[in-house]
N, C-alpha and C positions, 0 to 999 in steps of 0.2 A: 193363113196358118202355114210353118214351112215342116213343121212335123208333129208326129203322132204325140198326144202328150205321153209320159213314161209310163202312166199307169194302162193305156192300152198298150203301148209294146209288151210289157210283162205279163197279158194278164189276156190267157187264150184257153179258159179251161171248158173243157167240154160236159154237157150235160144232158144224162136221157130225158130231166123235167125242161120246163120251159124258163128255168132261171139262167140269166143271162151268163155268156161265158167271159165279158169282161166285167169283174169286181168291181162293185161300188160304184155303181150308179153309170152315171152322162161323166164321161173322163174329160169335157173339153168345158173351156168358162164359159162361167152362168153369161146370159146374154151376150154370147159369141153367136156367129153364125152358124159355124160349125155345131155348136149347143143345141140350136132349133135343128138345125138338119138331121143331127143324131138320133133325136128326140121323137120327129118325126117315122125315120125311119125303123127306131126301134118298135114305135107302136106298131108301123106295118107289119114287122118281123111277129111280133108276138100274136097276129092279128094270124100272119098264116101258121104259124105253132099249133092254135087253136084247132082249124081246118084241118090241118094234116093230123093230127093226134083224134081229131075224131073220126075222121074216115078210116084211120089204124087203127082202133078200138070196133067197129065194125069189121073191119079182116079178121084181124085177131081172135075176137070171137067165135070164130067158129075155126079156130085153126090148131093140129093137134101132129102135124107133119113137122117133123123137127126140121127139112131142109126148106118149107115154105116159113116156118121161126124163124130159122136164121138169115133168110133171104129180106124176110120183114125189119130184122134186125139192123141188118146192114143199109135197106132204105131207109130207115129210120136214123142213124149216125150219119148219113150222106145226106138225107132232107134238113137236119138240123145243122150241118156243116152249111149246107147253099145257103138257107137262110139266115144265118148272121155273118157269114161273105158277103153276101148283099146290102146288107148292111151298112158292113164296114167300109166298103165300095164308094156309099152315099158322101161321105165324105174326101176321097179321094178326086183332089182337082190340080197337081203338080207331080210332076214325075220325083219329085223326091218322097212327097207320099205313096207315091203307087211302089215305090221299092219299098218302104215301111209295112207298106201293105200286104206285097207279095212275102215279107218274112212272116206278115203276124199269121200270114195263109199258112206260110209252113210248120211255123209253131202250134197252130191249131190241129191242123192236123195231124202232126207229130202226137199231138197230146188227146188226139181222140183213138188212135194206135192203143196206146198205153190204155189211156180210159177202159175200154173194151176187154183187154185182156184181164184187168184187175177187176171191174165188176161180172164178165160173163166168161170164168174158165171155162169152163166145161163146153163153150159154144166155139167151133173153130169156124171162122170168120176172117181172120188176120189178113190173108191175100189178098181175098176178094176185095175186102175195104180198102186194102191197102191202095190196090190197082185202083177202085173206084175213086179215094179222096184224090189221091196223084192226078187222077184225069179231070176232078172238077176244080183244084189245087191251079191247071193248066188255063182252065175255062176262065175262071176268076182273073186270073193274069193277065190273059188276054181281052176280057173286057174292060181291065182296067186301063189297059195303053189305047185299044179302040176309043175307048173314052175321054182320054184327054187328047190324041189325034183330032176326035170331033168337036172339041172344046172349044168356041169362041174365044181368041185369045185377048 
């Protein structure tokens, strides 16, 4: 594969449930390689969605401190950012993908910025996330070229 198909470049949208933030299923063809590894990896993703939303739901519970909410908040938009980076990561094995990759990074979280402000006004969070996704925005990048550095070629 030499690039992202179109429907994952367009399609980075953020979500506080655990539905997927690229539309419409597996983007890559049925019985590609790429297909099973997506496939795979998306089970893992959703697999730690799980874990993390229920160990949040135990904090949460007892939580009534509006800067420990919004702190929860902000783990929560940054735990769901890492884990469909990681994701999308699974698939990156050519440095023309890992630039595809490093935009779909920036589109994501460009568009979990916005998400936030539109579903939680009242919660002022902006910065903080903002500086947080930047930094893991950074991480994701750089695993991705570590990655193909280490790649059997």
């Amino acid at each position: 594969m030499t690039s992202f198909p179109e429907r994952l470049k367009d399609s980075a949208r953020p979500r506080w449930s655990h539905r997927d933030p690229v539309e419409g299923g597996n983007p890559f063809k049925l019985h590609s390689q790429s297909h099973a590894i997506w496939s795979r990896a998306t089970d893992i993703a959703k697999d730690r969605l799980r874990r993390h939303d229920d160990h949040l739901n135990n904090r949460l519970g007892h939580t009534e401190n509006l800067k420990q909410y919004q702190s929860e908040l902000v783990s929560l938009a940054t735990t769901r950012f890492d884990i469909w980076a990681e994701r999308g990561l699974a698939v990156v094995d050519s440095q023309s993908l890992s630039n595809e990759y490093v935009a779909w990074l920036h589109a994501y979280a460009t568009n979990w910025l916005a998400y936030v402000d539109d579903t939680c006004p009242h919660i002022s969070v902006k910065k903080i996330l903002e500086t947080r996704l930047a930094i893991r925005r950074k991480h994701w990048t750089t695993v991705a070229q570590s990655q193909l550095r280490h790649s059997p070629s």
